[in-house]
C-alpha positions as CSV (number, residue, x, y, z in Angstrom):
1,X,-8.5,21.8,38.7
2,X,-10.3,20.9,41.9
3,X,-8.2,17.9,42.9
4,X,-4.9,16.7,44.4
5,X,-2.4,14.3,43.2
6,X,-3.5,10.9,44.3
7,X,-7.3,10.9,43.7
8,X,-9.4,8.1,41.7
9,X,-10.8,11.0,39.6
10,X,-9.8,14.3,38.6
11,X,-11.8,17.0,38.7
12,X,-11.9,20.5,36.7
13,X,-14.4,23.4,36.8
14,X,-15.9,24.5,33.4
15,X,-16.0,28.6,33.4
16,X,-16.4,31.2,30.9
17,X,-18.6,30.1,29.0
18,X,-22.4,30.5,28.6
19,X,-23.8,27.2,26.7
20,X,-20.6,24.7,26.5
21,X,-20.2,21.8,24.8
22,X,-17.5,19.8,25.7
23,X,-15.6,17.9,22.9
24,X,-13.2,15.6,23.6
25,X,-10.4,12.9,21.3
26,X,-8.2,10.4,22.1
27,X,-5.3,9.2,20.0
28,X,-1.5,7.5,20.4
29,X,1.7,8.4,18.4
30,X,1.4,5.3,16.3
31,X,5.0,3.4,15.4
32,X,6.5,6.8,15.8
33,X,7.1,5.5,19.1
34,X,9.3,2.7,17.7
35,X,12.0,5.8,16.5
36,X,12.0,6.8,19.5
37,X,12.7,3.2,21.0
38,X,15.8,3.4,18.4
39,X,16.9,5.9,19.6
40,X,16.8,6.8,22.8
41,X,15.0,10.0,23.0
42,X,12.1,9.9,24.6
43,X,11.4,13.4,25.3
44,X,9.3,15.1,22.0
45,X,6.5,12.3,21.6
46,X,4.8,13.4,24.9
47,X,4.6,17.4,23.0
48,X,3.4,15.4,19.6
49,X,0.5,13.2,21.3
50,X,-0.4,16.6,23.2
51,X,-0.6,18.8,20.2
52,X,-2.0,15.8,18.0
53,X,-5.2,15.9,20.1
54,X,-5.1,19.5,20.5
55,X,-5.6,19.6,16.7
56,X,-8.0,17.5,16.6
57,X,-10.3,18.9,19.0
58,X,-9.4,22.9,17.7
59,X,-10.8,22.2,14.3
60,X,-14.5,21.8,15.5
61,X,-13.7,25.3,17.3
62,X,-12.7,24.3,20.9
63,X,-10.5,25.1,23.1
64,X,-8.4,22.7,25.5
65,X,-9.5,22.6,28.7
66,X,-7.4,19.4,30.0
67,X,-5.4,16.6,28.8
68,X,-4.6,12.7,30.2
69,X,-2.4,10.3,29.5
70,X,-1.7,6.3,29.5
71,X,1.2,5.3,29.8
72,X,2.3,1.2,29.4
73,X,5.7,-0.3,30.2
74,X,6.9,-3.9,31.0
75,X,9.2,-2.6,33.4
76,X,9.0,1.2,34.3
77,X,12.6,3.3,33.7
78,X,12.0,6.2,35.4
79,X,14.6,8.2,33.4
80,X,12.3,7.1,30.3
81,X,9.3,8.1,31.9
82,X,10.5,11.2,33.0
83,X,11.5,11.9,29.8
84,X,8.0,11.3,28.1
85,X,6.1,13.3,30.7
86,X,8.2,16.1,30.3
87,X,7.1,16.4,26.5
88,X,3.8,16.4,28.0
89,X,4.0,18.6,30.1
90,X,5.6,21.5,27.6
91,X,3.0,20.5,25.7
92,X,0.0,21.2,27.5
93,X,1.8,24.3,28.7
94,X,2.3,25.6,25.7
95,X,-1.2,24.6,24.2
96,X,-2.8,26.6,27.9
97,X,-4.5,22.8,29.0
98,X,-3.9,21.2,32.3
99,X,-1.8,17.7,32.4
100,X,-4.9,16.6,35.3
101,X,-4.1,13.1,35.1
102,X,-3.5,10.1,33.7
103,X,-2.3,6.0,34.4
104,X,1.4,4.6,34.4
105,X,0.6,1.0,34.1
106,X,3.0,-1.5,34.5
107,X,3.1,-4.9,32.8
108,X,6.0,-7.5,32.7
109,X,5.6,-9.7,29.8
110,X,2.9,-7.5,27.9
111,X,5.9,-5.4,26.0
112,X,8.9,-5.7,25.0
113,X,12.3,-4.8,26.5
114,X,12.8,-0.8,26.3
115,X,9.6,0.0,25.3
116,X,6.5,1.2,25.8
117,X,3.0,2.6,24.9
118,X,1.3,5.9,25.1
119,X,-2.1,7.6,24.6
120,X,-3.8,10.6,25.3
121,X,-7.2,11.6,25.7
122,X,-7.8,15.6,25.9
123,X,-11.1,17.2,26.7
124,X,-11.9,20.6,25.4
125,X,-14.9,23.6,24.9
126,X,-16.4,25.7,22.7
127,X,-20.0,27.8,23.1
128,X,-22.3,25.7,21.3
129,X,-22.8,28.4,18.7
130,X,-19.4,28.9,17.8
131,X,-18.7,24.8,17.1
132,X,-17.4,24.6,13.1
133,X,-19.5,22.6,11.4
134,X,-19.5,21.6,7.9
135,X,-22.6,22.9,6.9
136,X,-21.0,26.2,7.0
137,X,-18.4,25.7,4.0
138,X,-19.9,26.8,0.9
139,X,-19.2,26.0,-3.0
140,X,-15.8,28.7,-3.7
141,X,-14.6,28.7,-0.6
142,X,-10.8,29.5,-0.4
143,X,-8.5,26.6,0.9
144,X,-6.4,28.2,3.0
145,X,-3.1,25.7,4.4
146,X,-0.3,25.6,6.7
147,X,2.6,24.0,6.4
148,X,3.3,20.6,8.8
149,X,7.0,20.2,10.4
150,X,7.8,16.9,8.9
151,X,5.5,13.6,9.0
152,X,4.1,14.5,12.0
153,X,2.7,11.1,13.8
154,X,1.5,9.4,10.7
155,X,3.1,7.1,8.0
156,X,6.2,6.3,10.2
157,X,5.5,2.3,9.7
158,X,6.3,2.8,6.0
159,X,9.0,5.6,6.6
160,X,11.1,3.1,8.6
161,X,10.6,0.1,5.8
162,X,11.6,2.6,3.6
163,X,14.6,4.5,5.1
164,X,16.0,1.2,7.4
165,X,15.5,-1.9,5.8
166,X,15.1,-0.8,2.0
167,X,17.6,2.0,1.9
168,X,19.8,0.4,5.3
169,X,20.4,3.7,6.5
170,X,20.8,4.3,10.0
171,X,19.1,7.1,12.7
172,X,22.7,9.1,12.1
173,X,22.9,8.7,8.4
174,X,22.5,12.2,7.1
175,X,20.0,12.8,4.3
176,X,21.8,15.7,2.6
177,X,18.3,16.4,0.8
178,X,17.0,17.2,4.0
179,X,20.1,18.6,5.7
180,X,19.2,16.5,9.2
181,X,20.3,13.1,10.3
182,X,17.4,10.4,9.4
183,X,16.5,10.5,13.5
184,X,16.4,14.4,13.3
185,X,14.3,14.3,10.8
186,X,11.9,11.3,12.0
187,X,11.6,12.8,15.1
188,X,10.6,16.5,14.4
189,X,7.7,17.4,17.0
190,X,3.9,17.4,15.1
191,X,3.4,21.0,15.9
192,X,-0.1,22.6,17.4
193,X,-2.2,25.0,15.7
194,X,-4.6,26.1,18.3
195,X,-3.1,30.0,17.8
196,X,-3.8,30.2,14.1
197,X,-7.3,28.5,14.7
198,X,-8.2,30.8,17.1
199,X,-6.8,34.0,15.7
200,X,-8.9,33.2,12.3
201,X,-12.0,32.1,14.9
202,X,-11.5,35.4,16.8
203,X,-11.6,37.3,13.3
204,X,-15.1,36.1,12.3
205,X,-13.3,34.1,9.2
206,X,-13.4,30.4,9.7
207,X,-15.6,28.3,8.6
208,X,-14.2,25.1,8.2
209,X,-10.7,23.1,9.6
210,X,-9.2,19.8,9.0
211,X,-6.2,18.5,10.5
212,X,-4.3,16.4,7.8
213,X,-3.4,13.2,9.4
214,X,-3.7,10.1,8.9
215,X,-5.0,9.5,5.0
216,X,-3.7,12.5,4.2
217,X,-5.2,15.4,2.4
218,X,-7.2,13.2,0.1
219,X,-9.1,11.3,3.2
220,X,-8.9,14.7,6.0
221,X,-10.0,17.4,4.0
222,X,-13.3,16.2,3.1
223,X,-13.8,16.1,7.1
224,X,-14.7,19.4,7.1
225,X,-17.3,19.6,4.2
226,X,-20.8,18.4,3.6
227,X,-21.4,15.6,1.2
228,X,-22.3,17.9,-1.8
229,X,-19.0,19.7,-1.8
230,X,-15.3,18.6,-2.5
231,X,-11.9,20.5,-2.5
232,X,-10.0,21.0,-5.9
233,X,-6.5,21.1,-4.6
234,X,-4.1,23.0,-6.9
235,X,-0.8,20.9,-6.2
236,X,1.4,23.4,-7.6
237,X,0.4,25.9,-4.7
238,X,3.6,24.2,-2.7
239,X,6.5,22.6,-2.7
240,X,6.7,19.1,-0.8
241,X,9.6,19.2,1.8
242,X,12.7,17.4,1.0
243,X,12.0,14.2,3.3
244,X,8.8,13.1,1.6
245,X,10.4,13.2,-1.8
246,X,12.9,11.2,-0.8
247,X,10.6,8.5,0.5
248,X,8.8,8.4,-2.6
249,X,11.8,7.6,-4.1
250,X,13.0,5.2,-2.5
251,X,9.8,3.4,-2.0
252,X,8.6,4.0,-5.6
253,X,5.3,5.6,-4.3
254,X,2.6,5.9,-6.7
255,X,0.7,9.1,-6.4
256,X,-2.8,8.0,-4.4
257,X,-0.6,6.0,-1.7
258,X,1.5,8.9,-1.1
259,X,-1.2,11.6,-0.7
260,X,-2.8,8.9,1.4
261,X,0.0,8.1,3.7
262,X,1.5,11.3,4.4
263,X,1.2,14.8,4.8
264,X,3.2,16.3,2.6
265,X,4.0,19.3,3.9
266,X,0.7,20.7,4.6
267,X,-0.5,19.9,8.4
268,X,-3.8,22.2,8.2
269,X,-6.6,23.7,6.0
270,X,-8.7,26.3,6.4
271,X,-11.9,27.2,4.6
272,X,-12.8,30.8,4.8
273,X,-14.9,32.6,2.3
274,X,-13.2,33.4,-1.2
275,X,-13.8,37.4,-0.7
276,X,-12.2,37.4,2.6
277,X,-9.3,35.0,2.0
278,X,-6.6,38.4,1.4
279,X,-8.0,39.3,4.7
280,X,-7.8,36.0,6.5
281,X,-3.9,35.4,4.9
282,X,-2.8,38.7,6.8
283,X,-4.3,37.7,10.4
284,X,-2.4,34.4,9.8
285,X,0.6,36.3,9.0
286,X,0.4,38.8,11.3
287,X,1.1,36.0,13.7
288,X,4.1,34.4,12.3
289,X,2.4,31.6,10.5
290,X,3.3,31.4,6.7
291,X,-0.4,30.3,4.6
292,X,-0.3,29.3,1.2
293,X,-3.7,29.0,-0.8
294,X,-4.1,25.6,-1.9
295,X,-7.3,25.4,-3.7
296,X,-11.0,25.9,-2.9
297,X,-14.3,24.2,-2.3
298,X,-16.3,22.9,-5.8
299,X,-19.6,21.0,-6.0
300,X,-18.6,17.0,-5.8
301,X,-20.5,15.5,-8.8
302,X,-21.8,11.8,-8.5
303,X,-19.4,9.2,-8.1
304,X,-16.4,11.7,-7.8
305,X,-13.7,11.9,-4.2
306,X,-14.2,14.4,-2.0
307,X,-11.0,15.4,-3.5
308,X,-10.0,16.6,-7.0
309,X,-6.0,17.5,-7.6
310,X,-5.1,19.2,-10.3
């Protein structure tokens, strides 16, 4: 970082690398925020915006370089604020990026009382010839997955229908499925996987990432793959958490909406190739992270998803 506090601009020195390309998100927590609201605690969606962009920008084989954020009130409590930028600021610590800048923007009348919006824009870099690109994934490719902590930032807007007005509980009810209290659960910080993405990157073993987020592993995986591939996903490989079962109760789910709308449990997925997946498993475990194979990558015949469960 090259700049102060209090300038128009910030300013940050790319080093270490020989041909960069910069690569760079932006995204918002979504009506995860309105939990929160209900709540009162305001300090883990700063970490989940952070690591949410993190994701996003570590599956094309970067790393984060800095992170901003926007942050919109009708009338600025500082406590609240404070709050907020705290859970940015672990996050960025813990994902190695700078917290360079950002905009508090006040606005009476624009939102309502107590509450507030926030996005994050996070710039990142990776040598040009180390970007993932889906042109590298290759028909029997293992599907390599991680598990997610919870919902992560996306589907809350039907969580909340589901677990507040249809089933009336409150944010202290305790689902005993779970073993949390409906705001414990709710609120569960989206976690970051730059270490396992860069430990299989540092390997030689990655050829592919997507971050399952919104739409799911039926809309995300297919991120990752060229148009003449698709992922047969073997959902027997692992058992959905607890909280998502319970939603599809409640709600009555049918299949495609739920594996559209949520994560279920898996919050990553790797490709690596099928003769070096035992090897790729072990460097993921070696760190602490427990993989699970989940299927791997087929020829997509005409007129067929980008996703085949079976």
């Amino acid at each position: 970082m090259l700049t102060d506090i209090g300038s128009f601009g910030a300013c940050y020195r790319v080093s270490g690398f020989r041909r960069p390309v910069l690569v760079s998100s932006a995204d918002g927590v979504g009506t995860k925020l309105k939990v929160a609201f209900l709540t009162g605690r305001h300090d883990t969606v700063g970490e989940d915006l952070v690591n949410h962009c993190v994701n996003d920008i570590v599956v094309q084989g970067a790393v984060p370089l800095y992170f901003l954020d926007y942050f919109a009130v009708g009338r600025l409590d500082a406590k609240v604020a404070a709050e907020v930028v705290s859970g940015l600021a672990r996050g960025c610590r813990r994902n190695g990026c700078a917290l360079i800048g950002g905009e508090t923007a006040e606005m009476p009348g624009m939102y309502a009382e107590n509450e507030y919006d926030l996005a994050g824009f996070i710039v990142g870099a990776a040598e040009q010839s180390e970007l993932l690109k889906a042109a590298s994934v290759r028909t029997g490719d293992a599907l390599l997955a991680l598990p997610s902590t919870g919902l992560h930032t996306n589907g809350y807007s039907l969580a909340r229908k589901l677990l507040f007005d249809t089933a009336g509980y409150g944010p202290r009810t305790v689902l005993p499925e779970v073993g949390s209290t409906v705001a414990d659960a709710l609120l569960a910080v989206h976690r970051s996987y730059l270490k396992p993405v860069r430990a299989l990157m540092s390997a030689g073993l990655l050829r592919g990432a997507a971050h399952i987020t919104g739409g799911g592993i039926t809309d995300n995986t297919p991120r990752m793959l060229p148009p003449s591939l698709a992922a047969s996903i073997d959902t027997s490989a692992w058992r959905i958490p607890p909280l998502f079962e319970v939603l599809r109760r409640i709600g009555r789910i049918p299949d495609d909406d739920y594996r559209r709308t949520f994560n279920l449990g898996v919050g990553m997925i790797f490709a690596v190739g099928r003769r070096h997946a035992t090897e790729a498993e072990r460097v993921l475990r070696r760190i602490g992270e427990t993989p699970f194979r989940i299927g791997e990558v087929i020829e997509r015949k005409r007129g067929r998803d980008g996703v085949q469960y079976r």
